[in-house]
Backbone as numpy.savetxt, mean C-alpha at the origin, in Angstrom:
# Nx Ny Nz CAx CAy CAz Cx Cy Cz
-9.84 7.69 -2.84 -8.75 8.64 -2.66 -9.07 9.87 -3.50
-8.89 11.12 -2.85 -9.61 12.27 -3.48 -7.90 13.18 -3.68
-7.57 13.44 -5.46 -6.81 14.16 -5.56 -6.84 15.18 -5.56
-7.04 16.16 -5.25 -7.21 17.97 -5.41 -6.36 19.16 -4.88
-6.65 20.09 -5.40 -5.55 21.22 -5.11 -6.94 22.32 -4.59
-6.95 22.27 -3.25 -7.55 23.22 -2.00 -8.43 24.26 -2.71
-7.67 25.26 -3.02 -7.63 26.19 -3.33 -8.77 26.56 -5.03
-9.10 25.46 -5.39 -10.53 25.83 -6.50 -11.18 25.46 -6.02
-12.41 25.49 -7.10 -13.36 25.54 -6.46 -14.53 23.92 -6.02
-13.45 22.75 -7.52 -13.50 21.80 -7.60 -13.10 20.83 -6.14
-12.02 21.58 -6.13 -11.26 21.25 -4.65 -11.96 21.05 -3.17
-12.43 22.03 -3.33 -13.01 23.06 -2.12 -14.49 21.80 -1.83
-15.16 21.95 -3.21 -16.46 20.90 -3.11 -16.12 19.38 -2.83
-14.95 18.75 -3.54 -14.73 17.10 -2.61 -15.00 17.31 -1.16
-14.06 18.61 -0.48 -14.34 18.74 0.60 -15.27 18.25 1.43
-15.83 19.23 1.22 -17.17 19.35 1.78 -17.97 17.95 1.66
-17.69 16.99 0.21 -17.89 15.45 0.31 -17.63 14.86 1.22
-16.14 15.09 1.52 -15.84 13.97 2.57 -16.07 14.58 3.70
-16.40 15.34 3.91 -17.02 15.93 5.53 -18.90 15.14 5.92
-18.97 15.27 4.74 -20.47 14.79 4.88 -20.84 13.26 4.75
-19.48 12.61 4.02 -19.33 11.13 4.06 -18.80 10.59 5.50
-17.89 11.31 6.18 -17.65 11.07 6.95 -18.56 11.67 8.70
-19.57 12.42 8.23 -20.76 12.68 8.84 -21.38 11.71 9.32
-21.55 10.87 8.23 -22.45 10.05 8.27 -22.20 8.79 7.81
-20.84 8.75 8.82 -19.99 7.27 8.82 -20.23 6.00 7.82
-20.08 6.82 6.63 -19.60 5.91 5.71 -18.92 4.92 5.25
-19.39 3.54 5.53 -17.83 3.00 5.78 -17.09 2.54 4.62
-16.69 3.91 4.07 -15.16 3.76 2.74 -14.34 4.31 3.98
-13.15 4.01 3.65 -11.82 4.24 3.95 -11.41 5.72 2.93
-11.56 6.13 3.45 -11.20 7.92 2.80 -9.78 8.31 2.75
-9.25 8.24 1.56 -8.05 9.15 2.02 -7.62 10.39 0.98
-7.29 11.50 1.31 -6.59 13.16 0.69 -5.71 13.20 0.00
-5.04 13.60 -0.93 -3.88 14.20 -1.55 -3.96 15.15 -2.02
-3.72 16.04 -1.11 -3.19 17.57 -1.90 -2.36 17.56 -2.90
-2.61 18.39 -3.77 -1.47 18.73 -5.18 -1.92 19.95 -5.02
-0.31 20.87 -5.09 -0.36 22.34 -5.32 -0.88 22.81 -7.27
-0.92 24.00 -7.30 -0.96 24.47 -8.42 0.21 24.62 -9.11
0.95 24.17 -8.47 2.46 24.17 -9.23 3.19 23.20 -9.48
2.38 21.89 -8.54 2.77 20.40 -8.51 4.13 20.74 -7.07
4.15 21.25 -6.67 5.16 21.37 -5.71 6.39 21.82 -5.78
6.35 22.57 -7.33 7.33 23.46 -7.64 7.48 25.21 -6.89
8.78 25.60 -6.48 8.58 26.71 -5.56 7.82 27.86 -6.78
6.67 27.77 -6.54 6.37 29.07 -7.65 5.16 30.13 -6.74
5.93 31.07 -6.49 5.28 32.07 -5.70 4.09 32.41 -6.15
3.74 32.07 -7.68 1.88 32.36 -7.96 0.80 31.23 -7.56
1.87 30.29 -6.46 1.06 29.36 -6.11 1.26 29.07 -4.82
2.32 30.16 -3.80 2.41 29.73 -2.55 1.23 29.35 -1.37
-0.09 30.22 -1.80 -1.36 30.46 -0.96 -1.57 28.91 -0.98
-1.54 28.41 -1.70 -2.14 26.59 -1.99 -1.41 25.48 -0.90
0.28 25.93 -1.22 1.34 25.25 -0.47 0.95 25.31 1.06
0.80 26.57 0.97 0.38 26.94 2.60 0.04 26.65 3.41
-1.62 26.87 2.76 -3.37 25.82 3.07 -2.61 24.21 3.45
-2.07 24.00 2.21 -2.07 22.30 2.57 -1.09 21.90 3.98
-0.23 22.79 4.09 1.04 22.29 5.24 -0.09 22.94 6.22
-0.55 23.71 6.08 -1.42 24.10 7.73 -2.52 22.94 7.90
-3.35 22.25 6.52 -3.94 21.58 7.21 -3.20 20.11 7.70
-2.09 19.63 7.23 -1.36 18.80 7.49 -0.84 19.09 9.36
-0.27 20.22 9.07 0.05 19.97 10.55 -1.21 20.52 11.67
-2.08 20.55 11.21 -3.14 20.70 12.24 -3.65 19.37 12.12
-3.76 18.66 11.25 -4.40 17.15 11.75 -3.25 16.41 12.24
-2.19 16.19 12.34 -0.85 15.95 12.94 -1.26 15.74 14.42
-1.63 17.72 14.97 -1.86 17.86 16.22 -2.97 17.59 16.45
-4.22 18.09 15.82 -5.60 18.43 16.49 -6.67 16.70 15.87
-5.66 16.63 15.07 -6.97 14.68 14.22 -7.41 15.38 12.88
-7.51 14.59 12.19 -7.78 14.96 10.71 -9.49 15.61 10.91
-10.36 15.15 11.51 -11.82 15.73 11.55 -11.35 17.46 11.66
-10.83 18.06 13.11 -10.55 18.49 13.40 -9.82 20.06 12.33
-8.85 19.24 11.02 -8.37 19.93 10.10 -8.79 20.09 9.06
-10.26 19.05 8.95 -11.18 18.79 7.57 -12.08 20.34 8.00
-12.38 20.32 9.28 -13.72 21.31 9.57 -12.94 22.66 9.48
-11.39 22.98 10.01 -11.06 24.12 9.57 -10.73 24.39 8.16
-10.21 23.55 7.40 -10.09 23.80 5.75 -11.20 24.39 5.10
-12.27 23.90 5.47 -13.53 23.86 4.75 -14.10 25.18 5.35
-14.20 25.74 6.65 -14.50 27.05 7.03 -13.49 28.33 6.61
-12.37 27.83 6.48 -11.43 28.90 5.96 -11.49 28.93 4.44
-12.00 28.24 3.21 -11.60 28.19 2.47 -13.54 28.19 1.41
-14.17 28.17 2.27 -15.97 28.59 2.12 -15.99 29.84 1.69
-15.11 30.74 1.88 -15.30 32.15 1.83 -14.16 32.70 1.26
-13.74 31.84 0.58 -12.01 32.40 -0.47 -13.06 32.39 -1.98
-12.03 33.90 -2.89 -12.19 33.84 -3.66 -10.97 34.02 -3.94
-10.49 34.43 -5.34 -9.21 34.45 -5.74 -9.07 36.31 -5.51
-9.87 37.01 -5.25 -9.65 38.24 -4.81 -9.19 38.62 -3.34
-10.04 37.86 -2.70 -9.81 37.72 -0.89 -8.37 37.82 -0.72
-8.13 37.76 0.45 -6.64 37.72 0.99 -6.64 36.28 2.36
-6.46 35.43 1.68 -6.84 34.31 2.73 -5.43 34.34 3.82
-5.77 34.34 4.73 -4.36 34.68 6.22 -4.65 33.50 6.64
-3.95 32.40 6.26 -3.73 30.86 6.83 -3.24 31.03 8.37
-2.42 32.06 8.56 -1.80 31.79 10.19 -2.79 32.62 10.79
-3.15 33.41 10.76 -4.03 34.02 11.94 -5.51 33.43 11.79
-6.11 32.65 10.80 -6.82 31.64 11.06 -6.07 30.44 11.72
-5.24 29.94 11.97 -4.73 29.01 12.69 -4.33 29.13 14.12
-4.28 30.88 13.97 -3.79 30.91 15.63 -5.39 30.64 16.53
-6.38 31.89 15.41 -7.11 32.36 15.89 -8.33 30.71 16.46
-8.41 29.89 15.29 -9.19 28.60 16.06 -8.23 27.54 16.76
-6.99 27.37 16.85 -5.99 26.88 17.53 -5.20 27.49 18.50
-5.38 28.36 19.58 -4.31 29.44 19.90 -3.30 28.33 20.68
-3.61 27.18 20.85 -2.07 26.29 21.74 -1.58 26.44 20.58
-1.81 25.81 19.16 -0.99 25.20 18.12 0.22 26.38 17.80
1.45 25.86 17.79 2.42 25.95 17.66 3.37 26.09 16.27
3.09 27.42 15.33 2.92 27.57 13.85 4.46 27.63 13.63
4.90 26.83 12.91 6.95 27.11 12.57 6.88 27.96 11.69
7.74 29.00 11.52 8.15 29.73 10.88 8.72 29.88 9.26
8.86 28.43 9.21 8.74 27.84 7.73 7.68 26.92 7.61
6.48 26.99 7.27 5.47 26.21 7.32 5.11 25.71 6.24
5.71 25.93 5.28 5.59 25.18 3.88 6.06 23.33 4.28
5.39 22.56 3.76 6.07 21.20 4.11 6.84 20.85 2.41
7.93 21.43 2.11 8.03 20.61 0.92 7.92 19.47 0.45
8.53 18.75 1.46 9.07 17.35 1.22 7.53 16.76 1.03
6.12 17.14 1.69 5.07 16.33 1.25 4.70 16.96 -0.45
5.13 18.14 -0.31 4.61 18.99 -1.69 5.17 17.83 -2.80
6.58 17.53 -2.49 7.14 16.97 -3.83 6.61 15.54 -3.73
6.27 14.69 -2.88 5.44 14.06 -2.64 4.59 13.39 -3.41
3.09 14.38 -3.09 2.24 14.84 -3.66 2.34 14.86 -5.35
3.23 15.86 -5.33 3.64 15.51 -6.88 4.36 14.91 -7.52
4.93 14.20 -7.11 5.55 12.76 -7.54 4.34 11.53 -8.08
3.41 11.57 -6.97 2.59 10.62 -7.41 1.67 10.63 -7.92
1.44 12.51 -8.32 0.57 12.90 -9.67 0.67 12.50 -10.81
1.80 12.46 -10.55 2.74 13.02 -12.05 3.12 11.23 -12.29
3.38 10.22 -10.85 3.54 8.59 -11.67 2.07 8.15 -12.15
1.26 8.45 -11.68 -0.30 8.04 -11.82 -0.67 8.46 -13.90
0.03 9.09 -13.86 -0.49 9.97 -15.47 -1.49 10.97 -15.43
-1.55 11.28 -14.34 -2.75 12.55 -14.49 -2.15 13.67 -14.89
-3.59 14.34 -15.27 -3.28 15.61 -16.45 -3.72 16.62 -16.06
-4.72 15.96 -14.69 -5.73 18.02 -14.74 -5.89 17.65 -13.02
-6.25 18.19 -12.34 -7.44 18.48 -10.97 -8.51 18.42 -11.12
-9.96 17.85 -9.99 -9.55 17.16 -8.94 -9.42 15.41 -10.11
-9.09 14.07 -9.17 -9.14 13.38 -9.42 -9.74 12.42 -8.02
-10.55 10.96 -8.45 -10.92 10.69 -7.40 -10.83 9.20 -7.98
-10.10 8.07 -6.53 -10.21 6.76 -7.73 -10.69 6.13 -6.80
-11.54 5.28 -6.80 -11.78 4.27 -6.25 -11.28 2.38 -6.02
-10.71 2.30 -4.97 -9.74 0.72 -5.42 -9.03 0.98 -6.78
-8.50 2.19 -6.78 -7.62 2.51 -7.70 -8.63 2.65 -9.16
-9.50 2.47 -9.26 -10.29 2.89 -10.29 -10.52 4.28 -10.28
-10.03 4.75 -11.68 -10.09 6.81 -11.79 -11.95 6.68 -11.58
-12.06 7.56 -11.30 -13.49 7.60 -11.91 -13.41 9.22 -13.20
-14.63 8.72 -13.95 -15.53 9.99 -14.87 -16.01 10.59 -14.04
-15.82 12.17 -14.10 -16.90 12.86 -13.39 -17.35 13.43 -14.09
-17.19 13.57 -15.56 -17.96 14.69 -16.34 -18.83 14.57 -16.85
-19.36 13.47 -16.44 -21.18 13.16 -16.67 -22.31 13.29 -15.32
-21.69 13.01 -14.63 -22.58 13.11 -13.27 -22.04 13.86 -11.94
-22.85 13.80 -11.40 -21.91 14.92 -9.80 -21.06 13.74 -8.94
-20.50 14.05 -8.32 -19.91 13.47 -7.47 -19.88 12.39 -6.75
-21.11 13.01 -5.65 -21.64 11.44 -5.09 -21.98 10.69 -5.50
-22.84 10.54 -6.91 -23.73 10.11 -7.55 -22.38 9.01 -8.33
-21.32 9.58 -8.96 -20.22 8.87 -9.03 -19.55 7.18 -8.41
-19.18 8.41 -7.21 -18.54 7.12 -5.94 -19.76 6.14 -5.59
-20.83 6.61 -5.23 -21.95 5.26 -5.31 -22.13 4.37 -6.06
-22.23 5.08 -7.28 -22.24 4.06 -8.21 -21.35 3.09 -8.72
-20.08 3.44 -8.35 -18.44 2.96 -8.55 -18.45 1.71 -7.10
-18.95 2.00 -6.03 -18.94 1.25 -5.29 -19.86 0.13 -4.96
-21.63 0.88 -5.86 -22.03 -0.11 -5.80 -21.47 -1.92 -7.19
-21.32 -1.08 -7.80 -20.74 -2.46 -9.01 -19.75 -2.81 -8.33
-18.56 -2.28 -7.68 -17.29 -3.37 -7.32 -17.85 -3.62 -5.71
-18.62 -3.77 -5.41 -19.67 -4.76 -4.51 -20.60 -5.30 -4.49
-21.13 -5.50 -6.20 -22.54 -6.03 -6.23 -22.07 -7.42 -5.77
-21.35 -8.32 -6.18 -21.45 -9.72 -5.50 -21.19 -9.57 -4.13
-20.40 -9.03 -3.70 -20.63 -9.18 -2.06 -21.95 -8.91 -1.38
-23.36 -8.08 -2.32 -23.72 -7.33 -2.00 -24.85 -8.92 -1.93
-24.43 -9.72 -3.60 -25.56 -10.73 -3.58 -25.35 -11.85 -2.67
-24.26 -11.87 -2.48 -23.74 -13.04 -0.88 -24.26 -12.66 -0.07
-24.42 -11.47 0.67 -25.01 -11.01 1.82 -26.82 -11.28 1.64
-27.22 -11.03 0.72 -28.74 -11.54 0.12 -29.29 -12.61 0.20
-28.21 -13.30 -0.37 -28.56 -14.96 0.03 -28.30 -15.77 1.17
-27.26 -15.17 2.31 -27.42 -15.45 3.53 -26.17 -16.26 3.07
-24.81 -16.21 2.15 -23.67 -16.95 1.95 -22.36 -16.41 3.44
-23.13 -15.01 3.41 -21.79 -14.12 4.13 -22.83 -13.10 5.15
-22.04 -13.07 6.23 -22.88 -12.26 7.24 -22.11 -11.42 7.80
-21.92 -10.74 9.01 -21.45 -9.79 9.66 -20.07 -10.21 10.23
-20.24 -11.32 10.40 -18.82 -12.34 11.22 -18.29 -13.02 9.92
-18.20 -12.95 8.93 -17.42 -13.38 8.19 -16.69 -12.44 7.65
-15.03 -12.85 7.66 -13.89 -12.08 7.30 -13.93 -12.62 5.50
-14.34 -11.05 5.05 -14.09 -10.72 3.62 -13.13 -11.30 2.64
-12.22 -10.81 3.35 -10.67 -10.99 2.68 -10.47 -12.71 2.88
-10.66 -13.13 3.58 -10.94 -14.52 4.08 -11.50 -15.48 2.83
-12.57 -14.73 2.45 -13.13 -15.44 1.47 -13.19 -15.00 0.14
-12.69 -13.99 0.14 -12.29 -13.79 -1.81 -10.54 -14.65 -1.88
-9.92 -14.31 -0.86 -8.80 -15.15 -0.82 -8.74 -16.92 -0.97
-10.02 -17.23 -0.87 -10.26 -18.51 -0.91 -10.81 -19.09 -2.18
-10.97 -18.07 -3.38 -12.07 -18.16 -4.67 -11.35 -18.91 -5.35
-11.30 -19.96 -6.09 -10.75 -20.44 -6.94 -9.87 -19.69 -8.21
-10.28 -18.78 -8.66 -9.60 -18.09 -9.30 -8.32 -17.35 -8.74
-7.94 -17.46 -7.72 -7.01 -16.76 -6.79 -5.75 -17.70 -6.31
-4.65 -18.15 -6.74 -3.71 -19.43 -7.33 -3.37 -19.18 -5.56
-3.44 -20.37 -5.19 -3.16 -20.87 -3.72 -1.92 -20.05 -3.08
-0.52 -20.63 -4.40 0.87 -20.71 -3.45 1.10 -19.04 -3.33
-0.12 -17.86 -4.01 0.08 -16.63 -3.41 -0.66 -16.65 -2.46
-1.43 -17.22 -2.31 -2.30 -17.23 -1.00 -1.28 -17.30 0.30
-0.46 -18.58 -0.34 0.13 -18.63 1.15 1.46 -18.21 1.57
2.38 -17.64 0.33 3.24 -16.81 0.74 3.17 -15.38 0.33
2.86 -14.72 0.01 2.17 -13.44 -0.29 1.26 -12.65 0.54
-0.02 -13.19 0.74 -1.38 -12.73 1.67 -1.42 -13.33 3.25
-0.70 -14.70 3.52 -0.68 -14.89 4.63 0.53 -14.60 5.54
-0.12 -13.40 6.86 0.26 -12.85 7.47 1.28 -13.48 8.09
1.20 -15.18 8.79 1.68 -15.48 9.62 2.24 -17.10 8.87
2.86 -16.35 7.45 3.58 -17.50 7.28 5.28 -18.08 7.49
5.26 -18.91 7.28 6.90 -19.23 8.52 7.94 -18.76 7.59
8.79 -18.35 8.51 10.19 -17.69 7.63 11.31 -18.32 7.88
12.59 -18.95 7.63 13.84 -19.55 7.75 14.96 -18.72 8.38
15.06 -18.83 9.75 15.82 -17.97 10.63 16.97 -17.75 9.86
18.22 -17.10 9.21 19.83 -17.56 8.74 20.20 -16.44 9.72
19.64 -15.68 10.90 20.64 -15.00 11.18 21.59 -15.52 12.21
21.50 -17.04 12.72 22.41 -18.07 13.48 23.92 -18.17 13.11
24.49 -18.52 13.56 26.12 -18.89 13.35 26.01 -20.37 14.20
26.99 -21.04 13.26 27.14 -22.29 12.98 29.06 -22.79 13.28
29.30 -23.31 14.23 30.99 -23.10 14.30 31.24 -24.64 14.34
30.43 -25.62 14.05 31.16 -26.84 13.45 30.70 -28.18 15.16
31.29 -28.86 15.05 31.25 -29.86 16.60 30.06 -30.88 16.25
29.98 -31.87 17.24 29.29 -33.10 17.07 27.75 -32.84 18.00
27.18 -30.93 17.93 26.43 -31.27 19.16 25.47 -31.62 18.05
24.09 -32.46 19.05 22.92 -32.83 18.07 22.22 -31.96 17.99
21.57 -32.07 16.90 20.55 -31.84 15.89 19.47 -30.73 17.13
19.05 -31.72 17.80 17.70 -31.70 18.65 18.44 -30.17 19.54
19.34 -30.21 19.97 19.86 -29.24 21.17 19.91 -28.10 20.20
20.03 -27.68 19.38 20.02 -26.53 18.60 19.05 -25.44 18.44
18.82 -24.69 18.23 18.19 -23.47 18.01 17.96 -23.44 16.67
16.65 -23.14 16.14 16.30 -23.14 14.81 16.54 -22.33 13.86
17.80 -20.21 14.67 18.32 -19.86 13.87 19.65 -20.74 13.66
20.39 -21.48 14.78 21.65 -22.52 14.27 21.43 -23.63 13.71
20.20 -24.61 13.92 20.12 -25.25 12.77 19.94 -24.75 11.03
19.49 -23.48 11.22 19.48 -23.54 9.38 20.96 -22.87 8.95
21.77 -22.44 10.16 23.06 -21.94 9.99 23.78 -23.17 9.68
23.47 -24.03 10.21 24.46 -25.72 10.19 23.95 -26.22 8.77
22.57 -26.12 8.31 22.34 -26.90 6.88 22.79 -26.11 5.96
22.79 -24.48 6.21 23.59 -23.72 5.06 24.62 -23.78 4.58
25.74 -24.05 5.73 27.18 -24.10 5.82 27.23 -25.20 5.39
26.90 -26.15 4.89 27.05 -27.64 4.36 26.68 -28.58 3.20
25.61 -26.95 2.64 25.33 -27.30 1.34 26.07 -27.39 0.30
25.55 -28.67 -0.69 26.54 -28.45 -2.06 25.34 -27.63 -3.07
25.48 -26.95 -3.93 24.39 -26.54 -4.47 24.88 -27.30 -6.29
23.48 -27.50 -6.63 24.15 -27.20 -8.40 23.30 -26.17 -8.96
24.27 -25.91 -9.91 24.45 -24.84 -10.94 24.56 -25.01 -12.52
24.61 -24.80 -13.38 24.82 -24.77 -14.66 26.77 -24.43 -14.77
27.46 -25.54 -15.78 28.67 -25.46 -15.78 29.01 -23.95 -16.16
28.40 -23.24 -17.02 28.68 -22.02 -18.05 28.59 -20.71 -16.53
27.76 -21.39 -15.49 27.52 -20.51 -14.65 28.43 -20.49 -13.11
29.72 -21.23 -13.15 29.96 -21.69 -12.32 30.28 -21.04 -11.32
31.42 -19.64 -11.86 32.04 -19.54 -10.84 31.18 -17.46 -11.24
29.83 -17.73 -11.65 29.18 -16.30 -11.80 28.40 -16.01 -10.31
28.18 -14.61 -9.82 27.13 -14.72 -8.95 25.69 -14.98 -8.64
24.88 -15.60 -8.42 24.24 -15.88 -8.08 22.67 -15.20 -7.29
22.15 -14.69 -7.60 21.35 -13.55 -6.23 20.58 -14.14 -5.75
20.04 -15.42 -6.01 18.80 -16.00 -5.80 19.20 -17.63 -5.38
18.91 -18.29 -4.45 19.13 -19.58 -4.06 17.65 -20.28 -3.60
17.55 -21.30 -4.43 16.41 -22.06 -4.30 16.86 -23.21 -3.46
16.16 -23.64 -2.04 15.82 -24.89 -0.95 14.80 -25.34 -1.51
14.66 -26.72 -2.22 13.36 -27.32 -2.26 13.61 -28.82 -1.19
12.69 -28.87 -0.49 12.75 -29.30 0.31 11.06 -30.46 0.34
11.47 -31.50 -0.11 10.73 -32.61 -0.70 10.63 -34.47 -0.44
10.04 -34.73 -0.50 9.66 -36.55 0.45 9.71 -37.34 -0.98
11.03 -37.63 -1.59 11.17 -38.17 -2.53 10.63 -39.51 -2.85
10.29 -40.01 -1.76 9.11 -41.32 -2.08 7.72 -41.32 -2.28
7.16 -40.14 -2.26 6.13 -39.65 -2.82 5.68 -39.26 -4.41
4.82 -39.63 -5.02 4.90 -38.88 -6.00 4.85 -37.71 -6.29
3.88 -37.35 -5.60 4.08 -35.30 -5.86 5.51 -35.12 -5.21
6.26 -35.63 -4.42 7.65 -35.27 -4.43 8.26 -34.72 -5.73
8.53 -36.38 -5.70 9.16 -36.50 -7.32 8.89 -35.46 -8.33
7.43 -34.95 -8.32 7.45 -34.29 -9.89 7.63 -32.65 -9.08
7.83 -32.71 -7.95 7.86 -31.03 -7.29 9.78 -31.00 -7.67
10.22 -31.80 -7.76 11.80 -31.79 -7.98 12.27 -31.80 -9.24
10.91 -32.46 -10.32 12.14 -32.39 -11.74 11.16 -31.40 -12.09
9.92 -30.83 -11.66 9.40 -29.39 -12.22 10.78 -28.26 -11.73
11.21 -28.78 -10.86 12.71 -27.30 -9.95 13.58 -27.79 -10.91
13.75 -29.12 -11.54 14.89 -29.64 -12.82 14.64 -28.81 -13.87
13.53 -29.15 -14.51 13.14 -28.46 -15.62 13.09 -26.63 -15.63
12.64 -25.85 -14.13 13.09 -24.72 -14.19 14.63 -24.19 -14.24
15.25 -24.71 -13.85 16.65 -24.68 -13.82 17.66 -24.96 -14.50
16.84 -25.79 -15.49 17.82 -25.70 -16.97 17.45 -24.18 -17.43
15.90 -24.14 -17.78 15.76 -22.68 -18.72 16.20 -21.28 -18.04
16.63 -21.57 -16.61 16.91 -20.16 -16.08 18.43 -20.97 -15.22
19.11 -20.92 -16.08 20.40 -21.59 -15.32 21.24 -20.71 -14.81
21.31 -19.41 -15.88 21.99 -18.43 -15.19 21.42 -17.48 -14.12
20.22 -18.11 -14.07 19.37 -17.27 -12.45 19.91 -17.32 -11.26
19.30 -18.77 -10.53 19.42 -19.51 -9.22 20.45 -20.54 -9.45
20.73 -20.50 -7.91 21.71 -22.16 -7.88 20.89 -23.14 -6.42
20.73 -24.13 -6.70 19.61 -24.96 -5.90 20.55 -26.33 -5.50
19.68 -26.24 -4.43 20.13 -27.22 -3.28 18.80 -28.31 -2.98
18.79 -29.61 -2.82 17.96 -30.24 -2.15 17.76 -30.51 -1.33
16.79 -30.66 -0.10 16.73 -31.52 1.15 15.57 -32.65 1.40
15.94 -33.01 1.36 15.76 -34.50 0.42 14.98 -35.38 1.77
13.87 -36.04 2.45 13.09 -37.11 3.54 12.68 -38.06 3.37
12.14 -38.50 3.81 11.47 -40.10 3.92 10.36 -40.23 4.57
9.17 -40.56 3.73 7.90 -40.14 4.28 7.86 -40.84 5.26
């Protein structure tokens, strides 16, 4: 992710990086953030910046980001701070369909932009991070940077692929998600896409129909409406935000200790959750 403000000269050169990374289909995932010189404050010694960025925004909108990378970089090759850079009649003039509004400032991305300068802790322009890693640039140039940043947070993938562990058909994420160091139960409610969720948006109005004929948002409407839960006495009649279902084969042993581990949490956080059991038979 490349932070910069257009308009220097620092700016101007990422550019031209990611034009040439993306030349020559690089496969990082590239992405821009403009920051004005003012952070997105209305300050007229910095409108030329605001400008640039909402024109190239809404020209990749319309025309595709390639499209708004190659005009930024030709309009802005030949700016000095003396020039008089004319953002709209360069926009009419290589766009004449595009359709320029009359307020073309985008604030709302400006403040944006600087919102997430300013949560990040940065202090100066440009900035460039990799998997969220800032990088140093004030020892080496640029590219020379991101290569090197990418080759270390891929040297093991780089030595799997070497040894013939991981090939072209193996899903990545697949298998760092699988590393031992990586605690399962986020594995499987956290990272997995297609894990099952508990319908409650059913209504439940009482009667002897069975179990089986039901719908699985009215069955969990029928076990809700019927729960007793416990709670901590001190907590009785407090609210609640959080309700724990453990749902366990009490003739099992890992049952058993999956229920007095939910015992033992529920004394020390009594005024948290209030929990319910549902209780089987292997």
């Amino acid at each position: 992710v490349f932070v910069l403000n257009p308009l220097t000269s620092e700016g101007i050169e990422m550019l031209q990086y990611i034009s040439l990374f993306m030349e020559h289909l690089t496969p990082f995932r590239l992405g821009v953030l403009f920051v004005d010189g003012g952070c997105g404050l209305e300050d007229e010694s910095d409108s030329l910046s605001q400008e640039v960025i909402s024109a190239f925004r809404l020209v990749a909108k319309e025309k595709g980001e390639l499209s708004a990378l190659a005009w930024a970089i030709s309009l802005l090759e030949e700016y000095d701070e003396e020039s008089d850079l004319k953002v709209r009649e360069s926009l009419k003039k290589q766009f004449p369909d595009l359709t320029v509004p009359d307020q073309l400032i985008d604030k709302e991305y400006l403040k944006f932009s600087c919102d997430f300068f300013m949560s990040r802790g940065f202090s100066e322009l440009p900035q460039v991070t990799v998997n969220g890693v800032v990088l140093e640039l004030e020892d080496e140039d640029l590219q020379n940077a991101i290569v090197n940043e990418v080759q270390h947070q891929t040297s093991e993938i780089q030595q799997l692929v070497y040894r013939r562990r991981i090939t072209d058909s193996t899903n990545i994420y697949n298998h760092f998600m699988s590393k031992p160091n990586v605690l399962q139960r986020l594995n499987k409610h956290v990272a997995n896409l297609d894990s099952l969720k508990v319908d409650l948006s059913g209504v439940w109005s009482g009667g002897d129909l069975p179990l089986t004929l039901l719908t699985k948002a009215q069955l969990s409407a029928a076990v809700a409406t019927q729960m007793n839960y416990l709670t901590s006495k001190e907590g009785e009649f407090t609210m609640k935000p959080v309700s724990l279902w453990v749902v366990s084969d009490l003739s099992t042993s890992s049952g058993r200790q999956m229920v007095l581990n939910v015992l033992k949490f529920m004394i020390s956080e009594a005024n948290f959750e209030h929990l319910h059991f549902l209780s089987f038979g292997g």
